[in-house]
PDB file of N, CA, C and O in Angstrom:
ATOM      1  N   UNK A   1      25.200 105.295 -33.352  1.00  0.00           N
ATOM      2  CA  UNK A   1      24.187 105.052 -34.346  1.00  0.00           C
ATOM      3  C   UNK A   1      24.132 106.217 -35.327  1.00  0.00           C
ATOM      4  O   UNK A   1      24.697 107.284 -35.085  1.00  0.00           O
ATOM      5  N   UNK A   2      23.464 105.996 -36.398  1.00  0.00           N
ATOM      6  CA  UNK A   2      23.498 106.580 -37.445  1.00  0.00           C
ATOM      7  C   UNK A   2      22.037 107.611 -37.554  1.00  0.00           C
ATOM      8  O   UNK A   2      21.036 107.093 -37.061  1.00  0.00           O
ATOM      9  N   UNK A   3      21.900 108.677 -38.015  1.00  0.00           N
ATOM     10  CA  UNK A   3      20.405 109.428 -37.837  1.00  0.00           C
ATOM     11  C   UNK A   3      19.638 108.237 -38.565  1.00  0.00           C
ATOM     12  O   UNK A   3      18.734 107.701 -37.924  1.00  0.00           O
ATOM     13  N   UNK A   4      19.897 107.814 -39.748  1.00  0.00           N
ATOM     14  CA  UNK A   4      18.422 107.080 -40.281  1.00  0.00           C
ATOM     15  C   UNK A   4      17.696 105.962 -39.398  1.00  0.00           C
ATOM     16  O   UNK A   4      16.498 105.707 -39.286  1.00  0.00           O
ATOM     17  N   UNK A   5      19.053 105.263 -38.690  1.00  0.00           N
ATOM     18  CA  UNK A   5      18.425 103.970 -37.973  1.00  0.00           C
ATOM     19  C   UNK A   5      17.754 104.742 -36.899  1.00  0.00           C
ATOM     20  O   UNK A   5      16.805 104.258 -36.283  1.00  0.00           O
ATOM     21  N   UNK A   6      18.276 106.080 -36.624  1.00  0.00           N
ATOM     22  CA  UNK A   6      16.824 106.351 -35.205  1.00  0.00           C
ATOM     23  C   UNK A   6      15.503 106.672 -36.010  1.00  0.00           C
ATOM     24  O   UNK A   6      14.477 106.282 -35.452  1.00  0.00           O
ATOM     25  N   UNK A   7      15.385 107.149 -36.911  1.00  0.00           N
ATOM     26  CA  UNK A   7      14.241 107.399 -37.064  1.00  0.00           C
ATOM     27  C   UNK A   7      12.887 106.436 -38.294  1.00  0.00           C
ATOM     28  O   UNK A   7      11.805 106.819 -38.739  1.00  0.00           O
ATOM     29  N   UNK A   8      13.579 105.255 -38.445  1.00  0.00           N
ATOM     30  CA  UNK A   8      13.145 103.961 -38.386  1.00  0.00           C
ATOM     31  C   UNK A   8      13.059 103.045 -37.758  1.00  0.00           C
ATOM     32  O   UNK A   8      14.088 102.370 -37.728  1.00  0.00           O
ATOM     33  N   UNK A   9      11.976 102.567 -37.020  1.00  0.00           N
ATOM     34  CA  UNK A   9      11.887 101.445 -36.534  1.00  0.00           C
ATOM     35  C   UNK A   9      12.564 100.399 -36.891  1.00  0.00           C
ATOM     36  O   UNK A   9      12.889 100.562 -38.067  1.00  0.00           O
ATOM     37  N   UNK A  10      12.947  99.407 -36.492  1.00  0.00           N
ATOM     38  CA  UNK A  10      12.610  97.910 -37.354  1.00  0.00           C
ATOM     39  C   UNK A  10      11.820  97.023 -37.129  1.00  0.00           C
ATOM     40  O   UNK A  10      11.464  96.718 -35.991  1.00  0.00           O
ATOM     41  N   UNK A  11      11.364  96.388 -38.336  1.00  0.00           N
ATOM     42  CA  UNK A  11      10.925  95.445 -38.330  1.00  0.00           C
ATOM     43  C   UNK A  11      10.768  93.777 -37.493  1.00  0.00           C
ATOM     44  O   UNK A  11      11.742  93.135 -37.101  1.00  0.00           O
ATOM     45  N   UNK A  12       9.727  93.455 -37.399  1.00  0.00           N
ATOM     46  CA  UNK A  12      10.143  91.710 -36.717  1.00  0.00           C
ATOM     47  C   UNK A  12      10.970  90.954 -37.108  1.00  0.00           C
ATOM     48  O   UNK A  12      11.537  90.242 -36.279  1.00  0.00           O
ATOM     49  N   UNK A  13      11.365  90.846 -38.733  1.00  0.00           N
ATOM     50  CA  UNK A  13      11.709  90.064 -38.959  1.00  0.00           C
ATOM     51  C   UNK A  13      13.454  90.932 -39.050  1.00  0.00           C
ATOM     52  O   UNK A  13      14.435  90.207 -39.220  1.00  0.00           O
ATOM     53  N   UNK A  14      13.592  92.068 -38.952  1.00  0.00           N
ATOM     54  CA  UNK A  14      14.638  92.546 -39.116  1.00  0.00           C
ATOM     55  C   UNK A  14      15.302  92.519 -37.276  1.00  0.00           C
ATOM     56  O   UNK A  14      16.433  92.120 -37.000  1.00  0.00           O
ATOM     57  N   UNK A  15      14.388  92.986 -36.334  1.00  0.00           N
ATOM     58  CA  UNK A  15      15.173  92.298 -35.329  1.00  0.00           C
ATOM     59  C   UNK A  15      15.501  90.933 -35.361  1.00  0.00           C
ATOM     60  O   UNK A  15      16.675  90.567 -35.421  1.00  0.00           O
ATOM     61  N   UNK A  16      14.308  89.946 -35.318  1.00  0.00           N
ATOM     62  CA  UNK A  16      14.454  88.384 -35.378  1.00  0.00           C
ATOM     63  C   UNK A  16      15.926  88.754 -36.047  1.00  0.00           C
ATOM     64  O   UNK A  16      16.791  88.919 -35.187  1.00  0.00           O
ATOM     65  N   UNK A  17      16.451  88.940 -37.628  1.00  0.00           N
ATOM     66  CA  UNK A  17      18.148  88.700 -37.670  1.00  0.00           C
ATOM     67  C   UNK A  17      18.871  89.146 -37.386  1.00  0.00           C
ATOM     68  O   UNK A  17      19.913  88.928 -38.004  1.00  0.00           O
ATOM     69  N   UNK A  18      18.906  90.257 -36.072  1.00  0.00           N
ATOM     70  CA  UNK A  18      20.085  91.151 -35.505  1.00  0.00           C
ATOM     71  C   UNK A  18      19.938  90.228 -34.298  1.00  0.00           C
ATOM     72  O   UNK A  18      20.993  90.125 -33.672  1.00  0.00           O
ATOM     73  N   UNK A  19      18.805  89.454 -33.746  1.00  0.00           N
ATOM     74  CA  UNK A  19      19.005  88.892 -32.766  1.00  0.00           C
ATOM     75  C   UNK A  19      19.738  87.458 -33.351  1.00  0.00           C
ATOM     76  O   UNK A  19      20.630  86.998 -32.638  1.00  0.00           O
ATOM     77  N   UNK A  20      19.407  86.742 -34.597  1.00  0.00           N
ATOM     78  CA  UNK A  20      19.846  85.608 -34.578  1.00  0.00           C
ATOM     79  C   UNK A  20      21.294  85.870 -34.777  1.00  0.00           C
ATOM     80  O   UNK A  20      22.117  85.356 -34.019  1.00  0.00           O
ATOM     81  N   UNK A  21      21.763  86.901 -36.085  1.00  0.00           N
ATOM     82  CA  UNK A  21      23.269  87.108 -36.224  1.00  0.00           C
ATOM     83  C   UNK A  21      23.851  87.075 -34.716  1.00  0.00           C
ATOM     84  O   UNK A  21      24.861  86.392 -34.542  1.00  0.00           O
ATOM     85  N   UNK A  22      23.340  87.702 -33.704  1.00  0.00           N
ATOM     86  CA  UNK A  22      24.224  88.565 -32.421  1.00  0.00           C
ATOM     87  C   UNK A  22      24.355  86.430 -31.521  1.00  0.00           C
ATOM     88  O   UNK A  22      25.350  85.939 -30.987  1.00  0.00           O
ATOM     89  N   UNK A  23      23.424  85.982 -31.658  1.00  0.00           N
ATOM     90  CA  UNK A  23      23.643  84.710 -31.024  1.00  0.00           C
ATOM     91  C   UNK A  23      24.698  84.181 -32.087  1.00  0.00           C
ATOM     92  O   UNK A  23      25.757  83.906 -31.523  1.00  0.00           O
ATOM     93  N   UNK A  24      24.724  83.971 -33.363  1.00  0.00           N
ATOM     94  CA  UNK A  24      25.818  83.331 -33.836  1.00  0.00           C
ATOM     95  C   UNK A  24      27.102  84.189 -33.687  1.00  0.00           C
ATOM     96  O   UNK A  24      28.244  83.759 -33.527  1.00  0.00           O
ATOM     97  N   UNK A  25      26.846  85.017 -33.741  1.00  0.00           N
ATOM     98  CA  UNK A  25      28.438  85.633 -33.418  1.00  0.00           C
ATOM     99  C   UNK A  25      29.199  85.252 -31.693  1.00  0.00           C
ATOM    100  O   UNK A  25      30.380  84.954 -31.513  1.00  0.00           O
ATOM    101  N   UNK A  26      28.165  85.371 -30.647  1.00  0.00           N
ATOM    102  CA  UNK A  26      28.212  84.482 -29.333  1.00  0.00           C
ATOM    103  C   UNK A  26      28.684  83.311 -29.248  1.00  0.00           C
ATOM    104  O   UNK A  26      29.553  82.904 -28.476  1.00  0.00           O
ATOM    105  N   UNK A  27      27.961  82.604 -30.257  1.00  0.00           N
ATOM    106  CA  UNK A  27      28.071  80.702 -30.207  1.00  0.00           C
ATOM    107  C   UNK A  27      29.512  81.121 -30.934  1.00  0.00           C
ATOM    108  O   UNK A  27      30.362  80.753 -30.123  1.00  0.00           O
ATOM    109  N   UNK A  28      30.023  81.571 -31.797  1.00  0.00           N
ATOM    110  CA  UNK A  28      31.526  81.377 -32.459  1.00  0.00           C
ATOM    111  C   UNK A  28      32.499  82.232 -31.653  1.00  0.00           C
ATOM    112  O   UNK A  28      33.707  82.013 -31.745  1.00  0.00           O
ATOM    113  N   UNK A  29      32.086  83.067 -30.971  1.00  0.00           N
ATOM    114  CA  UNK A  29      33.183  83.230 -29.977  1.00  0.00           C
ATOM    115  C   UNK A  29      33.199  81.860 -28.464  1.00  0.00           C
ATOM    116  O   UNK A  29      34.099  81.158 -28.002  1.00  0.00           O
ATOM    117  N   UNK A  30      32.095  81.981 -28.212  1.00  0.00           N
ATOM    118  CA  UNK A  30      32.826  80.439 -27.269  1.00  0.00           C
ATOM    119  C   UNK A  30      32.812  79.375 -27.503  1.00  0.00           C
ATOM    120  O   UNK A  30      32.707  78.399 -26.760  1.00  0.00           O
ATOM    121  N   UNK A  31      32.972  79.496 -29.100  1.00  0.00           N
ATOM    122  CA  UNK A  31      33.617  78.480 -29.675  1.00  0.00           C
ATOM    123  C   UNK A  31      35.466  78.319 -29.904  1.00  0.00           C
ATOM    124  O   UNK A  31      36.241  77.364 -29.955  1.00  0.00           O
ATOM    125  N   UNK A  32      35.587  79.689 -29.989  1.00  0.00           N
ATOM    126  CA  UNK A  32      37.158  79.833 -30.105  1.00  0.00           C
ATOM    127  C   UNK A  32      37.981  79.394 -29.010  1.00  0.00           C
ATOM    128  O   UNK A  32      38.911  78.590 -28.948  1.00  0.00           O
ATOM    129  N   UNK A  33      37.187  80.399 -27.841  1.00  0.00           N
ATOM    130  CA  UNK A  33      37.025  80.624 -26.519  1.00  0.00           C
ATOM    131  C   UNK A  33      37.710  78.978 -25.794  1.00  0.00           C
ATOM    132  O   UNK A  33      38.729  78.641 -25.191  1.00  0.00           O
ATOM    133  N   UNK A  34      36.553  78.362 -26.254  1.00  0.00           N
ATOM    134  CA  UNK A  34      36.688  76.724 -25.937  1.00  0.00           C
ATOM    135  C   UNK A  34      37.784  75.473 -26.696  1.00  0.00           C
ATOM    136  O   UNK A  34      38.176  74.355 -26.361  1.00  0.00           O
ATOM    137  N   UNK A  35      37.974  76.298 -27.771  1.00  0.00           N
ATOM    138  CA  UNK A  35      39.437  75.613 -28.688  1.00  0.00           C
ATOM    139  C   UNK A  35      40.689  76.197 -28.365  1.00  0.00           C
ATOM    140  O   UNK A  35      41.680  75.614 -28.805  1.00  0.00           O
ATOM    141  N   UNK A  36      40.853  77.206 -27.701  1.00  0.00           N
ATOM    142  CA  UNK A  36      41.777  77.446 -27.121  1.00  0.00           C
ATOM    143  C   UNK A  36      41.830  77.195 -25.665  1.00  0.00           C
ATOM    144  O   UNK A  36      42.872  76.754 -25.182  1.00  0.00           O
ATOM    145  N   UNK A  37      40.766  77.445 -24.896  1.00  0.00           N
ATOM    146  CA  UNK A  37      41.020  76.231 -23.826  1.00  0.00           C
ATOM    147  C   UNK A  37      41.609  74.900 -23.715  1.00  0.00           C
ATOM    148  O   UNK A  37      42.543  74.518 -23.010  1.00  0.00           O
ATOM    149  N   UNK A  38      40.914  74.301 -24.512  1.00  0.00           N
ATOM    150  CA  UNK A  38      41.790  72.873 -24.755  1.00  0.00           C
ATOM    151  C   UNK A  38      43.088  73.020 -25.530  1.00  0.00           C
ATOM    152  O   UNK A  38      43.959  72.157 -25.648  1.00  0.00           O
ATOM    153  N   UNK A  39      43.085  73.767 -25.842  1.00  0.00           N
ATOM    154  CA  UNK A  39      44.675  74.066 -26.164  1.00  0.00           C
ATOM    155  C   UNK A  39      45.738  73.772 -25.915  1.00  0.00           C
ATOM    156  O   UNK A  39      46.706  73.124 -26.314  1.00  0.00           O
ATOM    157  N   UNK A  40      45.166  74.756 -24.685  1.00  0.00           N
ATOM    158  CA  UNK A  40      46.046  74.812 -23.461  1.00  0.00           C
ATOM    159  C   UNK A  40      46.039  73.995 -22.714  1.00  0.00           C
ATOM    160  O   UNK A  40      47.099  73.763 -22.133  1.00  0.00           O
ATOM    161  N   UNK A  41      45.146  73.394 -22.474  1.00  0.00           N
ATOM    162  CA  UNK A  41      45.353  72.244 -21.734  1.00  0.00           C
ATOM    163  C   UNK A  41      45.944  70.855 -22.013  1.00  0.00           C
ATOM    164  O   UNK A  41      46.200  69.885 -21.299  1.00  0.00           O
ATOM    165  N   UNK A  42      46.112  71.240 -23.873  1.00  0.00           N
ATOM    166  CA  UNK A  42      46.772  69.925 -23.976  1.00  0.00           C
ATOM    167  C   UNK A  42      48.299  70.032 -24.118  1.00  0.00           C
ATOM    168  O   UNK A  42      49.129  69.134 -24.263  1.00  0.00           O
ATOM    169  N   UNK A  43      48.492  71.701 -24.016  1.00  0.00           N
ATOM    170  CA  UNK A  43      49.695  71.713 -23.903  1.00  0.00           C
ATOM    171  C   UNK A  43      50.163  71.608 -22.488  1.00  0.00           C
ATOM    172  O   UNK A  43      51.064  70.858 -22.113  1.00  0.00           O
ATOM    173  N   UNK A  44      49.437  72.467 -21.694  1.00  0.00           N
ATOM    174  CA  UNK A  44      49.954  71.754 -20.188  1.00  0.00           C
ATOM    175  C   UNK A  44      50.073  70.447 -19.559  1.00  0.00           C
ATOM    176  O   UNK A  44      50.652  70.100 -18.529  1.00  0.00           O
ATOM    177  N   UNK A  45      49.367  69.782 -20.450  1.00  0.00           N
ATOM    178  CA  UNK A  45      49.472  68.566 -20.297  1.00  0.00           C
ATOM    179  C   UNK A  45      50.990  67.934 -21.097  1.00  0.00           C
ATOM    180  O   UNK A  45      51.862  67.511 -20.339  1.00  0.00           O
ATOM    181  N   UNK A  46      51.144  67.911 -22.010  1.00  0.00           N
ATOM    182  CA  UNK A  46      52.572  67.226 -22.354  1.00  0.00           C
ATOM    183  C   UNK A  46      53.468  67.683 -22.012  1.00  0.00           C
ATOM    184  O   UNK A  46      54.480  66.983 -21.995  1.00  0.00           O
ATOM    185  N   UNK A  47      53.561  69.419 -21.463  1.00  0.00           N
ATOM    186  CA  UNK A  47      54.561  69.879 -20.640  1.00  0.00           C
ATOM    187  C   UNK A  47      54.897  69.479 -19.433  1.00  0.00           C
ATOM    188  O   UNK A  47      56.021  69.708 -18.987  1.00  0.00           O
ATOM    189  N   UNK A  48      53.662  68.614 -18.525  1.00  0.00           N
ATOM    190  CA  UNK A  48      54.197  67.911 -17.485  1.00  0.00           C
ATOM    191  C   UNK A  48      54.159  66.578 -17.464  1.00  0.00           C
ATOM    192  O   UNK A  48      54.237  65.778 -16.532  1.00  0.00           O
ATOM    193  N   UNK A  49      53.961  66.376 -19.201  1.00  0.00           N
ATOM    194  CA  UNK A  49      54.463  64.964 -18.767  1.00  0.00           C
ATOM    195  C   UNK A  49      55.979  65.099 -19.227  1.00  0.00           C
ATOM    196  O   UNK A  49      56.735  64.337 -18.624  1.00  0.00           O
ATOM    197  N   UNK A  50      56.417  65.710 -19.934  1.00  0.00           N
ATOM    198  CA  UNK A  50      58.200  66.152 -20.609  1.00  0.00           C
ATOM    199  C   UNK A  50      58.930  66.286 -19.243  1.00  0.00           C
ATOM    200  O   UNK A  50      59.972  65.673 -19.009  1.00  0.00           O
ATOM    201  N   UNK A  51      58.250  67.232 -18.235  1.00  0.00           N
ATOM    202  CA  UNK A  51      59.052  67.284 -17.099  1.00  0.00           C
ATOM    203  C   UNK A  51      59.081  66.348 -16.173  1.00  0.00           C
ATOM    204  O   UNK A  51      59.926  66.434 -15.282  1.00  0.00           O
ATOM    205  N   UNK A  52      58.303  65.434 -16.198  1.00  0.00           N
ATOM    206  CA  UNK A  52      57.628  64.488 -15.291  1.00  0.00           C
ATOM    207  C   UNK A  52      58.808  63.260 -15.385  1.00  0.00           C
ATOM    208  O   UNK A  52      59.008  62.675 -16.449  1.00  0.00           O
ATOM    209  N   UNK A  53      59.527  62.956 -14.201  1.00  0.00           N
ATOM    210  CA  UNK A  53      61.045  62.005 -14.386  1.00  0.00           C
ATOM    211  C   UNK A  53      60.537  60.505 -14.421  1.00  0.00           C
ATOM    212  O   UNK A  53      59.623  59.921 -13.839  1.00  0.00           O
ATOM    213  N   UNK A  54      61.351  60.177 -15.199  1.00  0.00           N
ATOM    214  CA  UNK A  54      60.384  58.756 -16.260  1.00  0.00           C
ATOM    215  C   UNK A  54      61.834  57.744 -15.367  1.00  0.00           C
ATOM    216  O   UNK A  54      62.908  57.535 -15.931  1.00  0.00           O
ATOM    217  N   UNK A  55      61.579  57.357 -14.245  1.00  0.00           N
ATOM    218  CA  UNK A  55      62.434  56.576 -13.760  1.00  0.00           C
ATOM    219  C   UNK A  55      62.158  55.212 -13.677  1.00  0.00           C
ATOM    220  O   UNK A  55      62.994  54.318 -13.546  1.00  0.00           O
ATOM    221  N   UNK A  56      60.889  55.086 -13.763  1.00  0.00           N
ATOM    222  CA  UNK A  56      60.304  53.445 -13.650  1.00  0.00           C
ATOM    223  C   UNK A  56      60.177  52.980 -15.237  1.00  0.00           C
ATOM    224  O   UNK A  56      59.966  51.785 -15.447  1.00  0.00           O
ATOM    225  N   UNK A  57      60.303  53.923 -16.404  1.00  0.00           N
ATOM    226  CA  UNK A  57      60.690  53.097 -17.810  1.00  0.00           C
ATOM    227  C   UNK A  57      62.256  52.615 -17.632  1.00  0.00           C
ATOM    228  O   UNK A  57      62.411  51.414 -17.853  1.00  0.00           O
ATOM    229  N   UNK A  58      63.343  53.284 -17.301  1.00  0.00           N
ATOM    230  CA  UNK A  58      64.501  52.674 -17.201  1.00  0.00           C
ATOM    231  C   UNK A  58      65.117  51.502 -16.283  1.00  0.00           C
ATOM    232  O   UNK A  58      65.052  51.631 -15.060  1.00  0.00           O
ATOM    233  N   UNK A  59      65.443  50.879 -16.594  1.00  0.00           N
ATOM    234  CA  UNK A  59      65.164  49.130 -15.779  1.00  0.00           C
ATOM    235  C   UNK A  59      67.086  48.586 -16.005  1.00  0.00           C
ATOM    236  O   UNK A  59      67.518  48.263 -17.112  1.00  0.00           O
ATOM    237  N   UNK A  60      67.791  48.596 -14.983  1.00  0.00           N
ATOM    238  CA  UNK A  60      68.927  47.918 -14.693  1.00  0.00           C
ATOM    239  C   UNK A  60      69.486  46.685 -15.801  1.00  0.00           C
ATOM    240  O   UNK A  60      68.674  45.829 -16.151  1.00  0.00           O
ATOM    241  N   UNK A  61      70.343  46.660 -16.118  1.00  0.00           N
ATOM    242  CA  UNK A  61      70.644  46.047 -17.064  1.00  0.00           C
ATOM    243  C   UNK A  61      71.273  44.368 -16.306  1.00  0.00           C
ATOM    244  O   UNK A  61      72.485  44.165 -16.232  1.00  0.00           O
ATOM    245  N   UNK A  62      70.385  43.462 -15.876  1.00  0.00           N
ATOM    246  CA  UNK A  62      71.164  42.086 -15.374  1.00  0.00           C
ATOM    247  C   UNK A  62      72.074  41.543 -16.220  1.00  0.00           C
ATOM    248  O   UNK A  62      72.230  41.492 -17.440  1.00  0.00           O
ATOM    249  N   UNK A  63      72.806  41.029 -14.955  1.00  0.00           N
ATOM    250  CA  UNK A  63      74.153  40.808 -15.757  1.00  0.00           C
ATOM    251  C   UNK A  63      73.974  39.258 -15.963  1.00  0.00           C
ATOM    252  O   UNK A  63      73.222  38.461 -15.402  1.00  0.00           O
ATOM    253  N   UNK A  64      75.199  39.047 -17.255  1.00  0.00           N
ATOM    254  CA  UNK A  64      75.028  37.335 -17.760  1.00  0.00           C
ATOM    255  C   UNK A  64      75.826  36.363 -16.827  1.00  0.00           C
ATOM    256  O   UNK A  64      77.052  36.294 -16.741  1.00  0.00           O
ATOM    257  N   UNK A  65      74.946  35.666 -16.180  1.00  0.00           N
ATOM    258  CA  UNK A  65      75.518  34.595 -15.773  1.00  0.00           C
ATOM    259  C   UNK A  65      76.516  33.303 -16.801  1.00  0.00           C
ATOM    260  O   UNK A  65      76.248  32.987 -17.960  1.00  0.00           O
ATOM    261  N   UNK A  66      77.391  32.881 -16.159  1.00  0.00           N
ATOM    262  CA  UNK A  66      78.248  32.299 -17.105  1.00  0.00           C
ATOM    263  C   UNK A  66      77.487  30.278 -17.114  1.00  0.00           C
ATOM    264  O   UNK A  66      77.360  29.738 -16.015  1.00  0.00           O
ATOM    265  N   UNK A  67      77.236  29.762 -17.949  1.00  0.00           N
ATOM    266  CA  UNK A  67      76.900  28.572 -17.869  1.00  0.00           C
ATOM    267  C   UNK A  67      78.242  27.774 -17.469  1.00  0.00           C
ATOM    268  O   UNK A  67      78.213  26.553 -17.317  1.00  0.00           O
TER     269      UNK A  67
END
């Protein structure tokens, strides 16, 4: 801290906006926090479905019976 802010109080309404700024700066970090969570999760997610062996889309090719 700085000498002037010790030897001023503040005000109500000047805490009231160090308290409201300090909550919005909170709410936008677990906001990031939470967009990069899902992030990741949607990348872990298509990474196991890429690895995930897709054997029941591929289907045997029947052969032509002759009339």
């Amino acid at each position: 801290m700085r000498i002037f802010e010790l030897a001023k109080p503040k005000s109500p309404e000047q805490l009231r906006l160090d308290q409201l700024r300090a909550s919005s700066n909170r709410a936008s970090d677990a906001l990031k926090i939470e967009r990069e969570r899902q992030k990741a999760q949607r990348a872990q997610k298509a990474l196991s479905q890429l690895l995930k062996p897709k054997s029941n889309t591929i289907k045997p090719i029947q052969p032509i019976k002759p009339r």
